[in-house]
C-alpha positions in Angstrom: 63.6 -101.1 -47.8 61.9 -104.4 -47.6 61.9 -105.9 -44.1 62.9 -109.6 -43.6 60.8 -111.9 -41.8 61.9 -113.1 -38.5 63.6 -116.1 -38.0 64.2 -116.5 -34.8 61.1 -118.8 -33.2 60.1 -119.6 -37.1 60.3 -123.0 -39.1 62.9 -122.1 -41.6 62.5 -123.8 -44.4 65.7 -123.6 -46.9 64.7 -124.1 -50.5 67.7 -124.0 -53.2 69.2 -125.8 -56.3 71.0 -129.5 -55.6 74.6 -128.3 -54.1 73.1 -125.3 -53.2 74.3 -125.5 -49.3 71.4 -125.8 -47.9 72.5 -129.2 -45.4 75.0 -127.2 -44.4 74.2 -123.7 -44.0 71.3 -125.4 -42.0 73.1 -126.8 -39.8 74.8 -123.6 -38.8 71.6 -121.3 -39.2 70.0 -124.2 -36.3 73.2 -123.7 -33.9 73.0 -119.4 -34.5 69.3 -120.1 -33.7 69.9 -122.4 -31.1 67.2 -124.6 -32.9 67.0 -128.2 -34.0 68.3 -129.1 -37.9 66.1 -131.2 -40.0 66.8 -132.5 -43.0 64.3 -133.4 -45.2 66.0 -135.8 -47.2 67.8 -137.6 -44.5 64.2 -138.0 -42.5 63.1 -139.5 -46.0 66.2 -141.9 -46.5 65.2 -143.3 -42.9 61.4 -143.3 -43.3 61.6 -145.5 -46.5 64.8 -147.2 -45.2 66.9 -146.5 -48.3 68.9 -144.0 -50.2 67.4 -141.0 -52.2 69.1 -142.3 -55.4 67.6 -146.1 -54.5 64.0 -144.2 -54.4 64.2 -142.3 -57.6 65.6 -145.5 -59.3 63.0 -148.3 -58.0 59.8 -145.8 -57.9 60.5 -142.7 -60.0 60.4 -139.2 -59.2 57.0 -138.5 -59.2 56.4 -141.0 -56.0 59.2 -139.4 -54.7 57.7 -136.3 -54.5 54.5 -137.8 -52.7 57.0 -139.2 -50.2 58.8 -136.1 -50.0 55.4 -133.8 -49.4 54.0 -136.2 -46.8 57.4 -136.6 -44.6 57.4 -132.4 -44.9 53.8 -132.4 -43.3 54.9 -135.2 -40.8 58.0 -133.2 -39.7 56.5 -129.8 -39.8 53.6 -131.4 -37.5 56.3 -132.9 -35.3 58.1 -129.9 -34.9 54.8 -128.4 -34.3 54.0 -130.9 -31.4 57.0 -130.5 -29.6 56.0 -127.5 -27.9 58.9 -126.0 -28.0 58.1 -122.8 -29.7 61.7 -122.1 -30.6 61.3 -123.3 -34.2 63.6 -124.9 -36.3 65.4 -125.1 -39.3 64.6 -127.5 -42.6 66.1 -128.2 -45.2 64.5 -129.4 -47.8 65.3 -131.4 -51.4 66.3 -129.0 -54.3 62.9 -129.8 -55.9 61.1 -129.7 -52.8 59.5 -125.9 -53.7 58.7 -127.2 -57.4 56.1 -129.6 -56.8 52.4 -129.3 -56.1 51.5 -126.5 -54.0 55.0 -127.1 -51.8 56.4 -123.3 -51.8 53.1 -122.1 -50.7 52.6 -124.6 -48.4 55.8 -123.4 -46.6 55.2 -119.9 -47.2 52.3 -121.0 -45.0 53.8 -122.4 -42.3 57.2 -120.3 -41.9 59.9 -118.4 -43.5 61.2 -119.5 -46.6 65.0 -119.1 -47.5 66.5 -119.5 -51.5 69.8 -120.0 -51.2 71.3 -118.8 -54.5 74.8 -119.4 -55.0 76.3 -118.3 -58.3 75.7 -121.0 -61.7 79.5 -121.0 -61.5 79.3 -122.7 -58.1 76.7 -125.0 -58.1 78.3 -126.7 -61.4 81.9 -127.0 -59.8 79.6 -128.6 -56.4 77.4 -130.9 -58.5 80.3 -132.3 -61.0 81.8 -133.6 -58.0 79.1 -135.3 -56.6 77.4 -136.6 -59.6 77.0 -140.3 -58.1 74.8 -139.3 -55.5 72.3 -136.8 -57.1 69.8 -139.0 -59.1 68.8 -135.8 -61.3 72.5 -135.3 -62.7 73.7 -139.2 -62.5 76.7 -140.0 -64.2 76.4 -136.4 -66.3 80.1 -134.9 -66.8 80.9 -131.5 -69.1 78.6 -130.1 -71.4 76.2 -132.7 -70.9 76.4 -131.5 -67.0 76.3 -127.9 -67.9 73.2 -127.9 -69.9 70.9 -130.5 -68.0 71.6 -128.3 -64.4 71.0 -124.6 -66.2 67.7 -126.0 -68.0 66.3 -127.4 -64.6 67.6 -124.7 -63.1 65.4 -122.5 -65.2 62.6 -124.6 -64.9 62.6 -124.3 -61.0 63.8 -120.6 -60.5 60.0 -119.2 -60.4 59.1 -121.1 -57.8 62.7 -120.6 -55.7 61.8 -116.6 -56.1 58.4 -117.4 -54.1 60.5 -117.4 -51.0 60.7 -114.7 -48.2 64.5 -114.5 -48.5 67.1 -114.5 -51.0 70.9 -115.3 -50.2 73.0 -114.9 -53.2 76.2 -115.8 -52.1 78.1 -119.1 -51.9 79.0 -119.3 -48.3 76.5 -117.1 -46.6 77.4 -116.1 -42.7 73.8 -117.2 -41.2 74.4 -114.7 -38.8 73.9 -111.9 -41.0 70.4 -112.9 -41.7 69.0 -112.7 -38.5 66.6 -109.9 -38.2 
């Protein structure tokens, strides 16, 4: 049996599909911990002083993803600085681990976790909260279905480069403490 990489004292880096959980199984992973929560998105949104959505739609995605790779050096460097040593946990856009060399970046500098929930799930999350995911804007049905399993596809190899794989829905972060 494989052993899991230690989390406690680690930057955790959560890696997953859009609606995946990762805000908020983050936030309870941190308080188990008894680390600080980042979000990556949120420290983007006030870095460039708008919306996620607002960036996509005035520069594109692929300037996103610069801004998205330099504000995950910044913060893993700040987190770094503190001096804390106690880690922390981040989580990071759903297509955070597909660009560039990002998964093996935070391979690198923690332990990466792939949340996994079922297909099932993550299309019941996402049709609900098509307004504010750029990727999936105003996509309902069929149309919904098939644009989130072929990105889906697209970005499972590099969600499989992380150290941990939770499969569930509503995983207890308890239980992955090693």
């Amino acid at each position: 049996m494989q052993t899991r990489p230690r989390l406690q004292g680690s930057i955790v880096f959560l890696t997953g599909f859009m609606a995946s959980g990762k805000t908020h199984f983050g936030r309870r992973l941190a308080e188990v911990l008894s680390v600080p929560f980042r979000d990556l998105d949120e420290v983007l949104e006030h870095e460039q002083g708008k919306s996620i959505s607002s960036i996509f739609r005035d520069d594109g995605e692929e300037f996103f993803r610069i801004l998205e790779r330099e504000a995950l050096e910044r913060l893993v460097a700040s987190i770094r600085a503190s001096g804390s040593g106690t880690g922390a946990v981040v989580a990071t856009g759903g297509g955070a681990a597909c660009h560039d060399d990002n998964m093996a970046w935070m391979n690198g500098q923690g332990v990466t976790v792939w949340l996994n929930p079922p297909f099932a799930v993550l299309l019941a999350r996402l049709s609900s909260e098509t307004v504010k995911r750029p990727l999936v804007s105003g996509l309902t049905g069929d149309v919904l279905e098939a644009a989130v399993r072929q990105r889906l596809d697209t970005r499972e190899p590099y969600y499989r480069m992380a150290q941990i794989h939770i499969p569930e829905a509503d995983p207890d972060p308890a239980h992955w403490l090693t």
